[in-house]
C-alpha positions in Angstrom: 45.6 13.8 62.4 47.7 11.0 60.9 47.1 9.2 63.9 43.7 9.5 64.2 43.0 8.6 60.3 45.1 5.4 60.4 42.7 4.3 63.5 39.8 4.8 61.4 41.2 2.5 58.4 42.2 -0.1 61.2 38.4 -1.8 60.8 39.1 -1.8 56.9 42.4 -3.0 57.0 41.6 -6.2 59.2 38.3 -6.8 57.2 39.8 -7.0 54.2 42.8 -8.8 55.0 41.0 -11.6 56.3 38.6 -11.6 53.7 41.3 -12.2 50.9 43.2 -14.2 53.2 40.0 -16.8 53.2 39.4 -16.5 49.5 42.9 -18.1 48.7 42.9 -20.8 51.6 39.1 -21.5 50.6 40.1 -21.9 46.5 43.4 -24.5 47.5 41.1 -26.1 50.0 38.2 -26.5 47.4 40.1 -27.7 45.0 42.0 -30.8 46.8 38.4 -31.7 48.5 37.2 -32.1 45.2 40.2 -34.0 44.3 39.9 -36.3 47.3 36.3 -36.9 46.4 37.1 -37.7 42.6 39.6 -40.5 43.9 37.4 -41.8 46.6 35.1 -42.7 43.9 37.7 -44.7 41.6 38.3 -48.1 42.1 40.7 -49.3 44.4 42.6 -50.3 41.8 42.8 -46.8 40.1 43.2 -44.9 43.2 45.9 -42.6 44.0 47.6 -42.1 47.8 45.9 -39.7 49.5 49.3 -37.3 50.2 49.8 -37.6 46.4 46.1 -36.0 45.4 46.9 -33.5 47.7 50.1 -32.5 46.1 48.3 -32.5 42.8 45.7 -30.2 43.7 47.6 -28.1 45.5 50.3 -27.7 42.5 47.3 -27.9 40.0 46.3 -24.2 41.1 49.4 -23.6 42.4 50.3 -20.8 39.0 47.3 -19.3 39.5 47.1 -18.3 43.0 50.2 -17.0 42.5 49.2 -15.1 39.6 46.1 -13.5 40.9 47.7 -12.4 44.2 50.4 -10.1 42.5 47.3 -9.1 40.2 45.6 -8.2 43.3 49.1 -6.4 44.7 49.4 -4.9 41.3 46.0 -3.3 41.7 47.0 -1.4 44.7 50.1 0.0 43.7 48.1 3.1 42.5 48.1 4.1 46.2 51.6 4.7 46.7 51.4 6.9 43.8 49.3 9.7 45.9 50.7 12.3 47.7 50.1 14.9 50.2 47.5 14.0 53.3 45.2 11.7 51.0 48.9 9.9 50.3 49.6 9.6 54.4 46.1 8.8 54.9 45.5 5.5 52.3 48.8 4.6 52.1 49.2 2.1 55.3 45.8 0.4 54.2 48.0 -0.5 50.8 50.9 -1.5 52.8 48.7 -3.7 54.9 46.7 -5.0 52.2 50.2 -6.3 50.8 51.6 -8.1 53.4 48.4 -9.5 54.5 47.9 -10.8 50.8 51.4 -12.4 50.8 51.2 -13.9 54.0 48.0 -15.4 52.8 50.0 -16.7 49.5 52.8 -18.4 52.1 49.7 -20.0 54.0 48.3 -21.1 51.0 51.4 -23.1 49.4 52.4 -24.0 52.4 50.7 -24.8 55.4 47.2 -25.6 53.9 48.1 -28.5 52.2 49.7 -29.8 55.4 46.7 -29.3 57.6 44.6 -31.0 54.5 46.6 -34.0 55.0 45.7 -34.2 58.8 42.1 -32.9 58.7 40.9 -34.3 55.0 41.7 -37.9 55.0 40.3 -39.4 58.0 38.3 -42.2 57.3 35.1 -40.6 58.2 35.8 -37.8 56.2 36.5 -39.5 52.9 33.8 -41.8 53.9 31.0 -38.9 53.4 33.1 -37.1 50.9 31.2 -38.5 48.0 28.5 -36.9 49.3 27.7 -33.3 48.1 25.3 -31.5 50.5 22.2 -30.4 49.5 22.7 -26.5 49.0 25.6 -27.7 46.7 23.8 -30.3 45.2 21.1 -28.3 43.9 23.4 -25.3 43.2 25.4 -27.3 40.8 22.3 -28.4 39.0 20.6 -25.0 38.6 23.8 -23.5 36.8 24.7 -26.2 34.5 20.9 -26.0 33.4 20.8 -22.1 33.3 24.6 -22.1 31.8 23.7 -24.7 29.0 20.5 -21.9 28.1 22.7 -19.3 28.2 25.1 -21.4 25.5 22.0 -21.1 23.4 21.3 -17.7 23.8 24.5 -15.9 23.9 24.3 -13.2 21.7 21.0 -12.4 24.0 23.3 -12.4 27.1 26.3 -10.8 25.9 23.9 -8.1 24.5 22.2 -7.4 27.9 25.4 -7.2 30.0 26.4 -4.4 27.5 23.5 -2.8 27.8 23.9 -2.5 31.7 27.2 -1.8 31.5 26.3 1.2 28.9 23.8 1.9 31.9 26.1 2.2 34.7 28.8 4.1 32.9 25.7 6.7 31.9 25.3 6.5 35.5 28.8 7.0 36.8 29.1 10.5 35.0 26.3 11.7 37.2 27.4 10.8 39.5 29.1 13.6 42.2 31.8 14.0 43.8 33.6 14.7 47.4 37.4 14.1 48.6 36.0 12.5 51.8 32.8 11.3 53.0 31.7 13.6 56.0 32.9 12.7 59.2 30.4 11.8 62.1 33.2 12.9 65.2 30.8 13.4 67.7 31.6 16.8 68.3 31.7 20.8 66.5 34.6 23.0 66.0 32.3 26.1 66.1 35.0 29.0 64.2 34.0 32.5 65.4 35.5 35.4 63.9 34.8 39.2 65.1 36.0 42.4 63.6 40.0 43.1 64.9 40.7 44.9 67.3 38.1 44.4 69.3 38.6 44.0 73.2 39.1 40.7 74.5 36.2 41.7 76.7 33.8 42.3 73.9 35.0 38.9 72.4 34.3 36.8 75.3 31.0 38.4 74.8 29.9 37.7 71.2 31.6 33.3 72.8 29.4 33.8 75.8 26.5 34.3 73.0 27.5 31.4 70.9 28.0 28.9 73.4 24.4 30.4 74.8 23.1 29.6 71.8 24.6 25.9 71.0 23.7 25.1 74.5 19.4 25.6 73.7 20.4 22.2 71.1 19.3 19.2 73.2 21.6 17.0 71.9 24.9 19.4 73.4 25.3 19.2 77.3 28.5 21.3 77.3 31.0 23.5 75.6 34.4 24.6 75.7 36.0 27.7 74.3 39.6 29.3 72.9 39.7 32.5 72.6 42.7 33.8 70.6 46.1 32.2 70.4 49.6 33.1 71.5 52.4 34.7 68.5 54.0 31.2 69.0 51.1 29.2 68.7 51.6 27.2 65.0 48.0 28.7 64.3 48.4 32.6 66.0 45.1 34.6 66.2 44.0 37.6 67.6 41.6 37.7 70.8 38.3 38.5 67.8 38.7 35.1 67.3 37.3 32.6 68.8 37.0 28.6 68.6 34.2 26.3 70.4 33.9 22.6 71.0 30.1 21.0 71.3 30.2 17.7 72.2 26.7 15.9 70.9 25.1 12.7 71.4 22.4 12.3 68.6 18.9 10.6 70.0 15.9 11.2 68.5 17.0 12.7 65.5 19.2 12.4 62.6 22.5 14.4 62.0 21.4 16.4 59.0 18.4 17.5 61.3 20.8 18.3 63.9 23.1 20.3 62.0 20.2 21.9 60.3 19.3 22.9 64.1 22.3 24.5 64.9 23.1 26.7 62.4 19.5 27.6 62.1 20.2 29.1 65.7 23.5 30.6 65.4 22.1 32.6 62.6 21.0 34.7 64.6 24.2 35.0 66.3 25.4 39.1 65.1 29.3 40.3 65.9 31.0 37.3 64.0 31.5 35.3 61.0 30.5 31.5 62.2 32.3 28.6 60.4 30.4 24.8 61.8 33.4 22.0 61.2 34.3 19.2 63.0 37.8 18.2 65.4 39.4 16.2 61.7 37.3 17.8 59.1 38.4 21.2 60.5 42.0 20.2 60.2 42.0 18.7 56.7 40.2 21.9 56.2 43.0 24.1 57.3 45.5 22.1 55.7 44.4 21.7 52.6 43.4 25.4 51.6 44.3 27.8 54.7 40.9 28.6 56.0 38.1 26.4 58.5 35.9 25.8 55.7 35.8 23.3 52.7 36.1 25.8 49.8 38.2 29.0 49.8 37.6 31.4 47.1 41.2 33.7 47.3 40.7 36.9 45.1 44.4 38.1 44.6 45.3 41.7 43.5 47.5 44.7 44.2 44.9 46.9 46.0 42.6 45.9 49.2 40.1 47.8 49.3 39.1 46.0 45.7 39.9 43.3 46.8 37.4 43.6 49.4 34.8 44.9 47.4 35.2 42.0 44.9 35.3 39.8 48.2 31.7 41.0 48.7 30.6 40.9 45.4 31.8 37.3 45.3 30.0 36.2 48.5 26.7 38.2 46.9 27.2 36.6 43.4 27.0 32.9 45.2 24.5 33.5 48.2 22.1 30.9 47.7 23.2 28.5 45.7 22.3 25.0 46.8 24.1 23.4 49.6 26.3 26.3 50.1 26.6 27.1 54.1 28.3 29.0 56.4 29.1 31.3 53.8 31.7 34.4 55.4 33.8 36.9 53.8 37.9 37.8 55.4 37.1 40.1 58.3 38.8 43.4 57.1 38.7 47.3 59.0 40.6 50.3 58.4 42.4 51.6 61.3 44.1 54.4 62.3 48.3 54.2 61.4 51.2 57.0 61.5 52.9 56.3 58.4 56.4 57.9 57.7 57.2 58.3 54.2 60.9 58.7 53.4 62.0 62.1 51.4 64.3 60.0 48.9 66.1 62.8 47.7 66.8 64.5 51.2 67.8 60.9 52.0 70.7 62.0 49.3 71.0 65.1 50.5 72.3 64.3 54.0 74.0 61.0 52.9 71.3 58.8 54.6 70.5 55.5 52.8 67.3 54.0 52.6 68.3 51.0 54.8 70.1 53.7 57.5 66.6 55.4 57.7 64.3 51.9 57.9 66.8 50.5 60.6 66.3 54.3 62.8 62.9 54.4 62.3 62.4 50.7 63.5 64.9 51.0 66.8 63.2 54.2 67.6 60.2 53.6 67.7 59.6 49.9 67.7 62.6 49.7 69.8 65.4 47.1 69.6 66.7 44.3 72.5 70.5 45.6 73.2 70.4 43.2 76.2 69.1 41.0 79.4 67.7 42.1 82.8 68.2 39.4 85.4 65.6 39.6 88.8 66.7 36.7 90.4 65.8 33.5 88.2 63.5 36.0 85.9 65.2 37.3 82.5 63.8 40.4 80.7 65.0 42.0 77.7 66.6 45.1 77.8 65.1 47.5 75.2 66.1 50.7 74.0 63.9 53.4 71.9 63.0 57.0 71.9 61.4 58.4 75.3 57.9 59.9 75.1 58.6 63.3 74.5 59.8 61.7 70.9 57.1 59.8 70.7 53.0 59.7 71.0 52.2 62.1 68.5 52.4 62.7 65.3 54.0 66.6 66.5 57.0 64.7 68.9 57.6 62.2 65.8 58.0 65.2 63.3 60.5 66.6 65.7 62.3 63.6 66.7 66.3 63.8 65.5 68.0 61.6 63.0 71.9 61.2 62.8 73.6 62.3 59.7 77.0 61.3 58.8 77.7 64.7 57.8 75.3 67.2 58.9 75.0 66.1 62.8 71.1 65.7 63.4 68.3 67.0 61.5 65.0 66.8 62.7 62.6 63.7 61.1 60.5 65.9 59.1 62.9 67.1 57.0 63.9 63.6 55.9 60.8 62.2 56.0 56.6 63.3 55.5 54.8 61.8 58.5 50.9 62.2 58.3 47.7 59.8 60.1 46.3 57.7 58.0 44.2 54.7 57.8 44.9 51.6 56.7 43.8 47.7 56.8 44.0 45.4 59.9 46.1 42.7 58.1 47.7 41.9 54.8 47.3 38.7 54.3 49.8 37.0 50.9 50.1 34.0 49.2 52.8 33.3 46.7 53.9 36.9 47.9 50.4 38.2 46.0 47.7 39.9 48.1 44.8 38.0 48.9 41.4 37.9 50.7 39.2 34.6 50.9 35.7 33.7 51.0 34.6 30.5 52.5 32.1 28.4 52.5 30.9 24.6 53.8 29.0 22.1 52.2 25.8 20.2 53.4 23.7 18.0 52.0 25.7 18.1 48.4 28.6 17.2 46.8 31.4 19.5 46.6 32.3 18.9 42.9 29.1 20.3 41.9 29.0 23.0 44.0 31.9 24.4 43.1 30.7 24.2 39.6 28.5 26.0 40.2 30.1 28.8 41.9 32.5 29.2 39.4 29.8 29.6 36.9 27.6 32.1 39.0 31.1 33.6 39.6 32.2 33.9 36.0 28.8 35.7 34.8 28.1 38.0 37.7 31.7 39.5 39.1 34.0 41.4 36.7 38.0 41.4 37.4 39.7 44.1 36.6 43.1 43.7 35.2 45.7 42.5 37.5 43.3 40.4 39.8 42.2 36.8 39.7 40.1 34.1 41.4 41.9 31.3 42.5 39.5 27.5 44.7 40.6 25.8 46.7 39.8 22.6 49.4 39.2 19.6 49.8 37.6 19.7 45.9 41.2 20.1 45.0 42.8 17.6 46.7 39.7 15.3 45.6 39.9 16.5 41.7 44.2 16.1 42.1 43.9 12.3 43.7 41.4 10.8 41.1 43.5 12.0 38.5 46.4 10.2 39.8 44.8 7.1 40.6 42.7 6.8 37.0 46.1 7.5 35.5 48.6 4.7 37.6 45.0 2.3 37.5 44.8 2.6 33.6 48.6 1.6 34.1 48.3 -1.1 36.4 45.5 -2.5 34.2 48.2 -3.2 31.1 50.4 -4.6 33.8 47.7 -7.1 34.5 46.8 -7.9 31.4 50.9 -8.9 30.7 50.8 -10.8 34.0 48.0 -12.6 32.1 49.4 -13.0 29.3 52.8 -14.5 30.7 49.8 -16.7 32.9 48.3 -18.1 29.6 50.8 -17.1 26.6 47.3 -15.8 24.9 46.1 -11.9 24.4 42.7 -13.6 23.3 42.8 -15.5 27.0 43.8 -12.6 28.7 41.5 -10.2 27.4 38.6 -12.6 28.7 39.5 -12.8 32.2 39.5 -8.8 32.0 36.2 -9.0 30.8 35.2 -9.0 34.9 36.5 -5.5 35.7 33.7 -4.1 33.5 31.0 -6.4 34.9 32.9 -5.7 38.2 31.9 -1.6 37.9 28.2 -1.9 37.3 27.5 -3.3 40.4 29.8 -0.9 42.4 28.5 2.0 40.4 24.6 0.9 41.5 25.7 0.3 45.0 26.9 4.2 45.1 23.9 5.4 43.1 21.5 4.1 45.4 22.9 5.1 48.7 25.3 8.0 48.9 25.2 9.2 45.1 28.7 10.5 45.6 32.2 9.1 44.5 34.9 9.7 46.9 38.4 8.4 47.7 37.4 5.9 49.2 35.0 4.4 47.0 37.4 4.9 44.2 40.0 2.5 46.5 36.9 0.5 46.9 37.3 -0.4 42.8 40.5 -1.0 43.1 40.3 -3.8 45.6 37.2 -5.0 43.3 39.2 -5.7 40.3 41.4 -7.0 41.8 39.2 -10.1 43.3 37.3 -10.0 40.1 40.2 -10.7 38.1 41.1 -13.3 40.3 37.5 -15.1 39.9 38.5 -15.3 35.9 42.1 -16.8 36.3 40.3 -19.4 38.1 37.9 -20.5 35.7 39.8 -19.9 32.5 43.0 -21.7 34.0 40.4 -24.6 34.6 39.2 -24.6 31.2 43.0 -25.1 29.4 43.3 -28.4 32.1 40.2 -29.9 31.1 41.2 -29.2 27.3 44.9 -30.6 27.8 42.9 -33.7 29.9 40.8 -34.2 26.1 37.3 -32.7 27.1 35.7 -31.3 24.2 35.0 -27.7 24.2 31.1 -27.6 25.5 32.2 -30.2 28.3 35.0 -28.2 28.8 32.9 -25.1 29.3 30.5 -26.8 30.9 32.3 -28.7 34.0 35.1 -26.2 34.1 32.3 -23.6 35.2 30.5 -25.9 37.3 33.6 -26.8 39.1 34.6 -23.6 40.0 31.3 -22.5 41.3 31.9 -22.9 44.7 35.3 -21.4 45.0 34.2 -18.3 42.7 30.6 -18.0 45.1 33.0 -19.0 48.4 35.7 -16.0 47.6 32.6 -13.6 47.0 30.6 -14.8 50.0 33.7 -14.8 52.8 34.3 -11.1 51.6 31.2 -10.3 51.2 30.3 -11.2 54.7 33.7 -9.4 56.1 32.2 -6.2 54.6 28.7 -5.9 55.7 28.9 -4.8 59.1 31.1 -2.0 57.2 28.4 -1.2 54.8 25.6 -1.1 57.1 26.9 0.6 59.5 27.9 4.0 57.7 26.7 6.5 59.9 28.4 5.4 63.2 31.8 7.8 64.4 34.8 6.2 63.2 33.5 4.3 59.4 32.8 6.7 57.3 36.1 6.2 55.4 35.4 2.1 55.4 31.5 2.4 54.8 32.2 3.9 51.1 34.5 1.1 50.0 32.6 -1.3 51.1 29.5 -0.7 49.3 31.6 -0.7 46.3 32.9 -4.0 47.1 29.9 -5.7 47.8 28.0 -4.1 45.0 31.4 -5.1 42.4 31.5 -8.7 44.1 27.8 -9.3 43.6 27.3 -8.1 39.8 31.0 -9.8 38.6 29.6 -12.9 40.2 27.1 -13.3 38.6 28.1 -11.7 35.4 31.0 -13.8 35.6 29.7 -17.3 35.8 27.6 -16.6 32.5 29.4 -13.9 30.5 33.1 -15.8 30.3 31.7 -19.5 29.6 30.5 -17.7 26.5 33.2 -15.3 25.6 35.2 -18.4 26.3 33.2 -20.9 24.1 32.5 -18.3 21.4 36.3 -17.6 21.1 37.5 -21.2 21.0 35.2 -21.8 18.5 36.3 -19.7 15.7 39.6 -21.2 16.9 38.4 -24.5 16.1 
């Protein structure tokens, strides 16, 4: 499973190394263009040599590339922070994020200003450089005329972007919730689970009728099928159990039509509990709470037969709640058992311990291996037990012998009380507690709320007596266990930005305004989740980490500009003023190059193999547009506002 995750991350990975890989070469690039430009229009006399602008520019933002790529590596440490599968699943795409990020930092200090001193400063090159091109041209004039109204009207502005951001964070608390986005695999893991002890002939049966049944779909051709699985197996099961594979290739419809389909038609499907997964979803499944489904209700007690009635009473209690499917309770019978009771204090009587008696009951009549049997290259083990005249009836047990130390041998039933009885199928234990399960999947919802709302139906309706509880678990679990961990190490990593900022700048006041983009950075990644999936998962929640990030970034660029035009004697509204316009194309470059990594991503959410990468990159794209745009407007006036008072 490890291996198949990682290949799914591989698209995100490369996309987003490349597109922070551009954003630094583009903003050292940018800025000794400009540079070249500015001293192609001096006079000769004034003009520097070319490979001297170069070095200028390159060392001018030379801090604060630095700066922003450990803010960016700073805002990814949460991810080694996780553990369990979500940790082994999202932890390479941090480790690759990392190393593509310094590598891009090397290139950037490095090479890049080599390659501008070969490919920048040919003749025709500076000889057009005076000219901007039209898109900039006009870009450049729109936003000095909208920034100088903005300067004008900044409580107006300020005032707005709080009320969105009030707006989105309304919005992100309705938000709901998953661990993973669902899977599109291509094929079902169809779980089918008959009563025990039924014949492996009646369960190939109740399989035959199944795959039958998935067979009438038109988008599945064929089906394979295991039925049971050997002791050694690393998941064992009995022949009543059954697992099918349905490959599908979707045509004319879509999958939530599809999968409404099939389990329309295996509901009619009598003999077995039926559980609809997927190859990777099954197994996450299975790992993360013990059963094939994505919520496990355990009821734990002393007693099964209340255990299985509260199992019922459970699965009644929640039976139609909204998108709550394949609903099943534990498969349990009663059959038939010879239990043999030990007579403690005859035990005593004929100097028989307790151990003695379990270890002559087990080699009699379980038998025990006292040796091999070779037939030529065959080996067989060499058993010994009680012949049948001791055995197959409850009469023969009774008046099987026992040694005594003492009294020679005594026949079992004076020892022991052996009667028939009936008794469960399996015991199954967790935490050495009694347990049975209920599952359920979910379609069409998100699990967070789901399983609020079984635990509410749950709560009213089904009364525990004393010694039993209800424990949930799945992928919920692991999604509720993750987001509190990264919240926690983000909140964390956010004070370690802000004193990278502050060692950046020497100013909290500074600081706190280039922060201002992680807020205007969330509205947009909250609205791009509200209006497509309406659900938060992991990877939309790594999705805002990688956002501000690059949104943090955007602000160390333009307030880093802002203190070299004051130190150069601009005053403050020029400052303002050509510092933003300056840094309009690197901040609207950065956004566009990953932007345009992250589309196909986006778009492209339904297809087998990006559902992990389609989540964060609706985030992303969402984040880079509204911190753009916020950005270009809301820190010129933060900026301006809080160096006037200083003034």
């Amino acid at each position: 499973i490890d291996d198949d995750c990682n290949d799914r991350n591989l698209l995100t990975k490369k996309d987003q190394k490349w597109s922070d890989k551009r954003g630094v070469v583009n903003i050292d690039v940018e800025n000794v263009y400009r540079r070249l430009k500015e001293n192609f229009r001096k006079p000769e006399s004034e003009k520097q040599p070319t490979l001297s602008v170069i070095f200028n520019a390159s060392v001018e933002i030379r801090s604060s590339v630095i700066n922003a790529t450990f803010i960016i590596i700073t805002a990814f440490v949460p991810l080694f922070f996780l553990s369990g599968m979500e940790g082994r699943l999202l932890a390479p795409l941090g480790i690759a994020f990392i190393v593509s990020l310094f590598a891009s930092l090397i290139v950037a200090i490095s090479l890049t200003p080599v390659l501008c001193s070969y490919l920048l400063t040919g003749e025709k090159s500076l000889s057009s450089a005076h000219r901007e091109s039209w898109l900039v041209r006009n870009l450049n004039h729109w936003y000095e005329r909208a920034l100088r109204n903005a300067l004008n009207h900044k409580k107006a502005i300020l005032g707005t972007a709080l009320v969105i951001f009030i707006g989105a964070t309304i919005i992100l608390s309705t938000l709901g919730r998953s661990f993973l986005p669902e899977f599109n695999e291509g094929s079902l893991v169809v779980s089918a689970v008959s009563l025990p002890g039924i014949s492996i002939d009646e369960s190939n049966q109740v399989g035959s009728r199944i795959e039958k049944t998935l067979l009438q779909v038109p988008e599945i051709k064929t089906t394979t099928r295991r039925t049971g699985r050997a002791e050694l197996d690393e998941h064992a099961q009995g022949v009543n159990a059954s697992e099918i594979d349905a490959p599908f290739i979707l045509d004319e419809r879509g999958r939530d039509e599809f999968m409404a389909d099939v389990r329309q038609k295996l509901s009619g499907v009598v003999g077995a509990n039926i559980t609809i997964g997927q190859p990777i979803g099954h197994r996450i499944d299975h790992m993360l709470s013990g059963t094939r489904a994505n919520i496990a209700i355990k009821i734990f007690g002393p007693d099964l037969n209340t255990l299985f009635t509260l199992s019922n009473e459970v699965k009644w209690s929640i039976e139609g709640t909204e998108g709550l499917v394949d609903l099943s309770v534990e498969q349990q019978i009663e059959i038939p058992q010879v239990q043999i009771k030990a007579r403690r204090e005859m035990l005593t009587r004929y100097g028989i311990t307790v151990g003695e008696f379990a270890d002559f009951i087990d080699a009699a009549f379980a038998g025990e291996k006292v040796g091999d049997i070779y037939e030529g290259d065959k080996r067989f083990n060499f058993i010994v037990r009680f012949d049948g005249n001791n055995r197959g009836s409850i009469e023969n047990i009774r008046n099987a012998w026992i040694d005594t130390p003492e009294n020679g041998k005594v026949p079992l039933m004076e020892v022991a009380e052996i009667v028939s009885a009936s008794g469960p199928n399996t015991i199954n234990r967790e935490n050495v507690q009694r347990k049975t399960v209920v599952s359920a999947n979910v379609a069409g919802r998100d699990q967070r709320s789901v399983v609020d709302e079984i635990r509410e139906k749950i709560s009213q309706t089904v009364k525990l007596p004393e010694g039993y509880r209800i424990e949930y678990g799945g992928q919920f679990e692991a999604e509720a266990e993750a987001s509190k961990t990264l919240i926690a190490t983000s909140l964390l990593s956010i004070l370690v930005i802000f004193l990278l900022l502050f060692m950046e700048f020497r100013n909290a006041k500074l600081s706190g305004i280039i922060l201002l983009n992680l807020p205007l950075a969330l509205i947009g990644g909250v609205l791009s989740i509200w209006l497509t999936s309406g659900i938060i998962s992991i990877p939309a929640i790594i999705g805002f980490i990688t956002l501000f990030g690059v949104a943090t970034r955007n602000g160390i660029l333009l307030v880093s500009h802002y203190k070299t035009l004051e130190a150069e004697g601009k005053s403050l509204e020029d400052t303002v003023i050509i510092g933003s316009r300056d840094r309009l194309n690197p901040i609207l470059m950065t956004a566009l190059t990953a932007g345009l990594a992250l589309i196909p991503l986006a778009i492209a959410g339904d297809l087998a193999g990006n559902e992990i990468q389609s989540p964060m990159a609706k985030v992303i794209l969402g984040g880079l547009l509204s911190s753009t745009l916020l950005n270009i407007f809301v820190v010129p006036i933060v900026y301006f506002m809080s160096q006037s008072k200083r003034l």
